[in-house]
DOKOL-866459 format. One record per residue: residue in one letter; x, y, z of N, C-alpha, C in turn. Coordinates in steps of 0.05 Angstrom, whole numbers. Each point is the difference from the previous one (the first is absolute). Example, Ala and Ser with C-alpha at 12.3 -4.5 7.8 and 13.67 -1.06 7.14 Angstrom:
2
REC_A_264_-114_156_-18_24_0_18_24_0 .
REC_S_-7_21_-14_16_24_1_-15_22_14 .
This chain:
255
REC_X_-904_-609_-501_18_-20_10_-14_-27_2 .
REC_X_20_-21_-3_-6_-20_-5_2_-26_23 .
REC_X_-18_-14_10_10_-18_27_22_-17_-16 .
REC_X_9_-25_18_10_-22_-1_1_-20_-23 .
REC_X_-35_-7_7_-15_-15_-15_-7_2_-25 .
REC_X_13_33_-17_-24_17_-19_14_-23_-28 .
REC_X_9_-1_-18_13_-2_-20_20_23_-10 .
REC_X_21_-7_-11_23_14_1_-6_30_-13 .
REC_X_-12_-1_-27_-6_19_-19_-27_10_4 .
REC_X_-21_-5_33_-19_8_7_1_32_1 .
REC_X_-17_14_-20_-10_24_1_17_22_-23 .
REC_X_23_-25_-20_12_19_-22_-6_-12_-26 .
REC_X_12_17_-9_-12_8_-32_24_-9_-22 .
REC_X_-6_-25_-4_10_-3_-19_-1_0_-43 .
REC_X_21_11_-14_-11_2_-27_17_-30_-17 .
REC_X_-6_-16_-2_19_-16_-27_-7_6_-26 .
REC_X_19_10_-16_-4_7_-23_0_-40_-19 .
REC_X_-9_2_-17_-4_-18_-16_-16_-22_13 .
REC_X_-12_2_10_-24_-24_33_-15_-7_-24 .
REC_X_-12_-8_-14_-20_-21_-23_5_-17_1 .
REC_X_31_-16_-4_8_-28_2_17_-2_17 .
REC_X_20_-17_-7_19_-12_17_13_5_21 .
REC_X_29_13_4_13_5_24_-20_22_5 .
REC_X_0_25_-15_-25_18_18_-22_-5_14 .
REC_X_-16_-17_-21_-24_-15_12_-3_-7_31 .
REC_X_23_-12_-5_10_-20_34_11_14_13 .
REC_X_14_29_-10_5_15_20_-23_17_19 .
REC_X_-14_12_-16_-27_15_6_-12_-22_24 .
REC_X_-2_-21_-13_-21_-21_14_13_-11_34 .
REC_X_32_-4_-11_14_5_33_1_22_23 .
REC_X_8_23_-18_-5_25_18_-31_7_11 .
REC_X_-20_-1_-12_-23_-1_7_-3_-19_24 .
REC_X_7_-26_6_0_-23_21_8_4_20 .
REC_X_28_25_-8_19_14_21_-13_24_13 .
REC_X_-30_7_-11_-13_14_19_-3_29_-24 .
REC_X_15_5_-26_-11_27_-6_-8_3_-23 .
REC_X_-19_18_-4_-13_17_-22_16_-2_-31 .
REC_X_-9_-14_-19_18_6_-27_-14_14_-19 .
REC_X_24_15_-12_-8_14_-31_-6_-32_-19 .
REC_X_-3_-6_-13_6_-28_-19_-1_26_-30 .
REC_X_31_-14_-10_0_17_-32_6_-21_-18 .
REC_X_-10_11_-15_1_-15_-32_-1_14_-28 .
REC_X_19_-14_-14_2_26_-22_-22_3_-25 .
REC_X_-16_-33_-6_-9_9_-14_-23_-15_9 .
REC_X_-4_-22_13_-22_-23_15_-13_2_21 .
REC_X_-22_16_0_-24_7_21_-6_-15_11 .
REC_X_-10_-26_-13_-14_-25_4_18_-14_18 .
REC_X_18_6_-3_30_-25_17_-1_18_34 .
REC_X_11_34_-10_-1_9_16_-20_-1_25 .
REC_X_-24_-4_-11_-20_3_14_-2_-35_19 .
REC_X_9_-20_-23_-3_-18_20_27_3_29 .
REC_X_19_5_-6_14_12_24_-8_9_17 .
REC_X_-20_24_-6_-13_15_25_-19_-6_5 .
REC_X_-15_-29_-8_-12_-12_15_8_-22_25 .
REC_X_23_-7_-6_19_-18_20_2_23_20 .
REC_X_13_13_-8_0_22_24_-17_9_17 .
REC_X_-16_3_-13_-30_3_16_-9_-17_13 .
REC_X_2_-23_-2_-14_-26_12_23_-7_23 .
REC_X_18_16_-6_23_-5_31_-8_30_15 .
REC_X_-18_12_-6_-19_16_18_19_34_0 .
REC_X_12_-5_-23_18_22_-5_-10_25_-17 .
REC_X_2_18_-5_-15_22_-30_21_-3_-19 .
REC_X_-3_11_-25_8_-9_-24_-6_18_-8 .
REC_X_23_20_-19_-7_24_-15_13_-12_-29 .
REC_X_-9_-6_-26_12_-13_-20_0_31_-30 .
REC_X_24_-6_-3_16_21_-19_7_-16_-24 .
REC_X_-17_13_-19_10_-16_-31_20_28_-13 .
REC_X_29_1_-5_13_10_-13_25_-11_-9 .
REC_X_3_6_-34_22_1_-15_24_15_6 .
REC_X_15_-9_15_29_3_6_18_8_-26 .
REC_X_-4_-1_-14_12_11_-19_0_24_-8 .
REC_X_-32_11_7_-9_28_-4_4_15_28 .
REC_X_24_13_-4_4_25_33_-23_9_11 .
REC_X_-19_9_-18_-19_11_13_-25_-18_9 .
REC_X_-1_-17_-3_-12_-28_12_3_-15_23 .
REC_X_37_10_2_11_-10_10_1_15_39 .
REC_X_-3_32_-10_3_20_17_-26_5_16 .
REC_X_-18_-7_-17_-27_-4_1_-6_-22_31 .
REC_X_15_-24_-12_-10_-29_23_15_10_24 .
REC_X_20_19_-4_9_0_29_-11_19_19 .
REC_X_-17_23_-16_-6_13_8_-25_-4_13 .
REC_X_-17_-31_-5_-18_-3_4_9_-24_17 .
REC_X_19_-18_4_10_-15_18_1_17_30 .
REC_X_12_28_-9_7_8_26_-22_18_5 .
REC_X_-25_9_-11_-22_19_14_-14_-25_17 .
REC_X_5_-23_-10_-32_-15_11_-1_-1_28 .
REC_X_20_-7_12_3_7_29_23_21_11 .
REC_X_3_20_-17_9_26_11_35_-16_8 .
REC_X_4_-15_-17_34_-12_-1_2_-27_-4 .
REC_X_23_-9_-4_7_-33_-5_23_-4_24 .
REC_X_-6_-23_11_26_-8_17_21_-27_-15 .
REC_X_-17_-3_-21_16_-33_-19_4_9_-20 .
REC_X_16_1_-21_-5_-10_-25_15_-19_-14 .
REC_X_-8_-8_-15_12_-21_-6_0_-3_-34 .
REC_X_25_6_-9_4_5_-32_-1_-22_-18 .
REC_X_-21_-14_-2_8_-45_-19_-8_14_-27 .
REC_X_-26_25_-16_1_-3_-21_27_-1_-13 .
REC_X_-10_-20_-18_32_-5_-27_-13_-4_-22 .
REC_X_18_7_-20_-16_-7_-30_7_-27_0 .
REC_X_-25_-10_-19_4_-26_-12_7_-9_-18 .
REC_X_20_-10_-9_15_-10_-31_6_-25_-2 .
REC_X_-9_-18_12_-1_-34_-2_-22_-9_-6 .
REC_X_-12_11_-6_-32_-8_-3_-21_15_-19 .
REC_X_-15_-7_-17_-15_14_-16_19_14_-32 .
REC_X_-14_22_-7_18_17_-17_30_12_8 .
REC_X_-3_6_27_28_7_3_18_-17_-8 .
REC_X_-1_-19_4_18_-27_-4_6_-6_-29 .
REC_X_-13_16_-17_17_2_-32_12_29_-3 .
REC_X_-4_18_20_19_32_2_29_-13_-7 .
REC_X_12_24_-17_23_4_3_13_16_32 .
REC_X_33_-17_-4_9_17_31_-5_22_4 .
REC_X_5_14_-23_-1_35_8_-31_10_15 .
REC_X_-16_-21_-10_-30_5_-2_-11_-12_32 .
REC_X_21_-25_12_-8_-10_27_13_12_15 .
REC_X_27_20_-11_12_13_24_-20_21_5 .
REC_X_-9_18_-18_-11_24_3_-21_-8_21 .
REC_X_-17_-22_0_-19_-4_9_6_-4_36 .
REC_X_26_-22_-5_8_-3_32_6_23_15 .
REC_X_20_12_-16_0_36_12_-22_17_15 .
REC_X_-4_-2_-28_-37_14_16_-10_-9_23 .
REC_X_-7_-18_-6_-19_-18_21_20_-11_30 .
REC_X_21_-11_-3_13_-4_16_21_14_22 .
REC_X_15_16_-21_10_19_13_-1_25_3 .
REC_X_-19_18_-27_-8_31_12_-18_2_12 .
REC_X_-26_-23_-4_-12_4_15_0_-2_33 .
REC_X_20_-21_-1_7_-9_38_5_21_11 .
REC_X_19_19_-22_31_16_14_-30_31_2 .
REC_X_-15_11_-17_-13_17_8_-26_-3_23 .
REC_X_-5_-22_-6_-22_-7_27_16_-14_23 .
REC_X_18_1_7_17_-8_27_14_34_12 .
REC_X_7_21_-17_14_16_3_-19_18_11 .
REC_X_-28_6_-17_-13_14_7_-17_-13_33 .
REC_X_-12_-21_0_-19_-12_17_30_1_30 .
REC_X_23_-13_-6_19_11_15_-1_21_17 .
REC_X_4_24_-19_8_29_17_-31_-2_10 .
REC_X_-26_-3_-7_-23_7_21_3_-19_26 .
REC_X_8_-19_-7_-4_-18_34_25_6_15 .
REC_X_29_10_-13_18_11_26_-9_29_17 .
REC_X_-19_14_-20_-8_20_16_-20_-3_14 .
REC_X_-9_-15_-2_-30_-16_17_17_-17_20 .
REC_X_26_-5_2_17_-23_16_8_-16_5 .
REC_X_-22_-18_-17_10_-30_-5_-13_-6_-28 .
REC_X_10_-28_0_-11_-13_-27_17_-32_-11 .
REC_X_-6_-11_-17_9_-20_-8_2_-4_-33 .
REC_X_24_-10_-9_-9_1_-34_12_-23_-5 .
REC_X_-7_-23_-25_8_-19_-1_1_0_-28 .
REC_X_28_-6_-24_-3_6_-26_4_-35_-3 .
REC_X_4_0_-25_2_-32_-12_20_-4_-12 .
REC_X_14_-18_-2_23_6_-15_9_-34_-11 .
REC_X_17_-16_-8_1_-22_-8_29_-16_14 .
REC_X_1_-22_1_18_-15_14_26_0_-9 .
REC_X_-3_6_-29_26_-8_-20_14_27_-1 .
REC_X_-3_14_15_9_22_-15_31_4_-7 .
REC_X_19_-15_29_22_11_11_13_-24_-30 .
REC_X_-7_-25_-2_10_-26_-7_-9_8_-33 .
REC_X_-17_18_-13_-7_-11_-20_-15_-21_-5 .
REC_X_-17_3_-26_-13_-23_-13_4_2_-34 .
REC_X_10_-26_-22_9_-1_-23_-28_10_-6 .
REC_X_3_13_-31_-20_7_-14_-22_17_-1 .
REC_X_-14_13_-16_-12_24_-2_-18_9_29 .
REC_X_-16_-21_6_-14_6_25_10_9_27 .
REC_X_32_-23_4_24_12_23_1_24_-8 .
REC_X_14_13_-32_8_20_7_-15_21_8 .
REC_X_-28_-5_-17_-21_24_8_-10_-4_35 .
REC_X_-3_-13_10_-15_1_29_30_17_15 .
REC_X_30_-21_1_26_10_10_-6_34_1 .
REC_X_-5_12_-31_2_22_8_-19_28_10 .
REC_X_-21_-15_2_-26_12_7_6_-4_37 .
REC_X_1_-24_2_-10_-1_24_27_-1_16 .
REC_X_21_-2_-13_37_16_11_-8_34_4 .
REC_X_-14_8_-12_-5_29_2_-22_8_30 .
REC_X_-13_-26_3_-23_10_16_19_-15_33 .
REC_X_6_-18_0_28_-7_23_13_27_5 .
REC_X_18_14_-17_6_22_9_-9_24_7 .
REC_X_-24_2_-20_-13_29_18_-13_-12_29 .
REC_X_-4_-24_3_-16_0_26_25_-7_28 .
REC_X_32_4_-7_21_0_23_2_38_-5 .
REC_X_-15_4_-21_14_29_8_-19_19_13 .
REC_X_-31_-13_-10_-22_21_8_-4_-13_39 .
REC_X_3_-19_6_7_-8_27_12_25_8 .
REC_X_23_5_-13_19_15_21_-12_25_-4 .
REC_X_-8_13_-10_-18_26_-20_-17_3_28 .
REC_X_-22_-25_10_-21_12_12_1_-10_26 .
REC_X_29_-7_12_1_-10_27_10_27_10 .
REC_X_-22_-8_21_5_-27_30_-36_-6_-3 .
REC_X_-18_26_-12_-24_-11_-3_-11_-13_-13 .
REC_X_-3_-11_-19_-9_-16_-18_28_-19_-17 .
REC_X_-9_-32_-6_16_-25_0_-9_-3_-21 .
REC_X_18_0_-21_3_-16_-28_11_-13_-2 .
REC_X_-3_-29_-13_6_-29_4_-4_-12_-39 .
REC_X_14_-17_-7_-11_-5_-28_-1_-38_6 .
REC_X_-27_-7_-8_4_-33_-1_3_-11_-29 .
REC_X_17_-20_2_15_-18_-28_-10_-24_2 .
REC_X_-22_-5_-13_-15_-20_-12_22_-20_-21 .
REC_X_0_-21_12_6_-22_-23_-18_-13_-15 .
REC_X_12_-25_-4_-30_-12_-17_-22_-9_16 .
REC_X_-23_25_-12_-20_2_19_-18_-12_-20 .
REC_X_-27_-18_6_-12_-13_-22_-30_18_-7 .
REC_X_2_20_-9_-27_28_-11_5_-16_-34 .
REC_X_-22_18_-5_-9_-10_-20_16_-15_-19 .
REC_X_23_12_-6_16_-3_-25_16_-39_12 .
REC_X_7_10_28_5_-28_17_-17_-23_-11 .
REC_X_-25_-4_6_-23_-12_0_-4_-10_-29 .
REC_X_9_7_-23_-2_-5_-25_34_-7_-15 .
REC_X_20_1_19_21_4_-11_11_-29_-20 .
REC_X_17_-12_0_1_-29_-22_16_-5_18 .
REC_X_6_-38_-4_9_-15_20_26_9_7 .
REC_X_11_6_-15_37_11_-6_-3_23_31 .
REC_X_-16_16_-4_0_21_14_-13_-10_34 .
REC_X_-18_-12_2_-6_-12_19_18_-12_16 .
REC_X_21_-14_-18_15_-21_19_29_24_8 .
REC_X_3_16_-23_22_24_20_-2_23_22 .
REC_X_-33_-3_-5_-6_20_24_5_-20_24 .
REC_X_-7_-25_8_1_-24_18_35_-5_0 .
REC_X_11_0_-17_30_2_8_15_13_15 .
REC_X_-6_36_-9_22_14_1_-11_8_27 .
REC_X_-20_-17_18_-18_14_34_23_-25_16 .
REC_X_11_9_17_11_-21_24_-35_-15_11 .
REC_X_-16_19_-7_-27_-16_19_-11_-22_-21 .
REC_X_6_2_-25_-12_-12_-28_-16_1_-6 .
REC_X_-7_26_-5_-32_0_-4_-9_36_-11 .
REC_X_-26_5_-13_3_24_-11_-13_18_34 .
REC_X_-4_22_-1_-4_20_30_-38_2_-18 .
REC_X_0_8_20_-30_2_-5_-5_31_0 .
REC_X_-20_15_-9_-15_31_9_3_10_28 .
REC_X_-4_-16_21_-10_-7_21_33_2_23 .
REC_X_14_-17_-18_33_1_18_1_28_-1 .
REC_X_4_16_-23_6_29_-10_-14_14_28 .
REC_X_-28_3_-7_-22_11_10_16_-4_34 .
REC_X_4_-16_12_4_-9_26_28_21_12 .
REC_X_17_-2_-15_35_17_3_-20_37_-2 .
REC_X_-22_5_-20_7_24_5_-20_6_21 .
REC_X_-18_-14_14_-12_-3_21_14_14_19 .
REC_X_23_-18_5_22_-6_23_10_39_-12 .
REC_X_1_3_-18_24_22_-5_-18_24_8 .
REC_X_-28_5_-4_-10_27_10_-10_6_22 .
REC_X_3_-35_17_-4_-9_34_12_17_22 .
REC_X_1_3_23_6_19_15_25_-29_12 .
REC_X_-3_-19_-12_27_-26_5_21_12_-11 .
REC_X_-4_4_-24_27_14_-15_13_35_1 .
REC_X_-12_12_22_14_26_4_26_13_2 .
REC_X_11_-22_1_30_0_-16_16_-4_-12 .
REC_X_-23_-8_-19_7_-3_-28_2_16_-23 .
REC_X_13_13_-10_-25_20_-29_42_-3_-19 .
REC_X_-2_7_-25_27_-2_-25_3_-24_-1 .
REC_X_-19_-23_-2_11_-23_-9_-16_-16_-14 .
REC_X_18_-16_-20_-15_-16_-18_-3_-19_6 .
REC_X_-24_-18_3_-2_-27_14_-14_-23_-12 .
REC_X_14_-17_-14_-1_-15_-19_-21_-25_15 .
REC_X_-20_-4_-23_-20_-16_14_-2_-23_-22 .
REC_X_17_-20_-3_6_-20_-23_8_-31_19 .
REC_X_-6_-15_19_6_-26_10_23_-1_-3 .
REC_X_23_26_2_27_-18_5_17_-5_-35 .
REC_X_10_15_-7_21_-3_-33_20_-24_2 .
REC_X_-17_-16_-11_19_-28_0_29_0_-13 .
């Protein structure tokens, strides 16, 4: 038990899948501030990973870092299995890996070729490492799970990228109102909806794109790693205990 004074997430264990860069990055690096222990994963970047769990560390926290391909089940069955031995359970997790298809080679894939990928990575992977890590922490009693999901989902977005995220991350919105109800009253599943958040692809995007992420925010402006990082703070907080089936859109306001 924890005094007054302790920090909120003093003495638990949290895992963010995809922690190397951006919203994970900042997630790992917030929950750690919040007082607990992180897995840091990465699917294919040691080097990134590792600088993560050095932030971590230097906020006087431990750092267990997991390099696995989400794509491969048994890679996949593998990180959780080793998420959850390191301290004999997880009380966080937090689902941000997603595939990447705006950036690099993916970004000349055909759809068939970026759906398969978002699938994988986005939604079987969420839906088997939330279900399983799930049933261990309701029988342990408690727990917290936080999936990722996108802003646009309900409204749509024109063109290949709307349709592919709409239906990846429309799929990951609904399993996380249903697995809520699945593993209550002990453990709270919650999904956050990132708008235009400025990670990598942000940071390089062309002026066209710049000036509509700054439009379509009531705040005008793109959200940062850090806004994200802050909402799921709040969501695995002992603030939000009555919260868990809801999607909570973290975008400055849909102009």
């Amino acid at each position: 038990m924890t005094d007054s004074t302790s920090p909120e997430l003093a003495g638990k264990v949290a895992v963010v899948t995809g922690s190397s860069s951006g919203i994970g990055q900042a997630t790992a690096i917030q929950l750690a501030a919040a007082g607990a222990d992180i897995v840091v994963h990465a699917g294919h970047n040691l080097q990134r990973a590792e600088d993560t769990a050095r932030e971590v560390r230097e906020l006087g926290h431990e750092a267990l870092v997991v390099v696995a391909d989400f794509s491969d089940e048994i890679q996949l069955m593998d990180m959780a299995e080793r998420a959850w031995d390191w301290r004999k359970g997880v009380d966080i997790w937090i689902n941000n890996a997603g595939g990447e298809i705006l950036l690099g080679k993916a970004a000349k894939a055909s759809f068939e070729q970026k759906l398969q990928w978002l699938w994988q990575i986005d939604v079987l992977a969420s839906i088997r490492l939330a279900r399983l890590i799930g049933q261990r922490m309701r029988q342990r009693g408690s727990g917290a799970i936080v999936n990722i999901g996108w802003d646009q989902v309900e409204m749509g977005m024109a063109g290949e990228t709307g349709e592919l995220f709409a239906t990846t991350k429309g799929a990951i919105a609904g399993f996380t109102r249903s697995l809520a109800k699945s593993l209550a009253p002990q453990v709270r599943v919650n999904c956050v909806a990132p708008g235009w958040i400025k990670t990598a692809w942000g940071q390089s995007a062309s002026d066209a794109w710049q000036e509509r992420a700054e439009r379509e925010s009531v705040l005008a402006r793109w959200g940062t790693p850090e806004d994200v990082a802050n909402v799921i703070r709040f969501l695995v907080s002992p603030q939000s205990k009555f919260i868990t089936g809801q999607v909570v859109a973290v975008n400055g306001g849909r102009a």
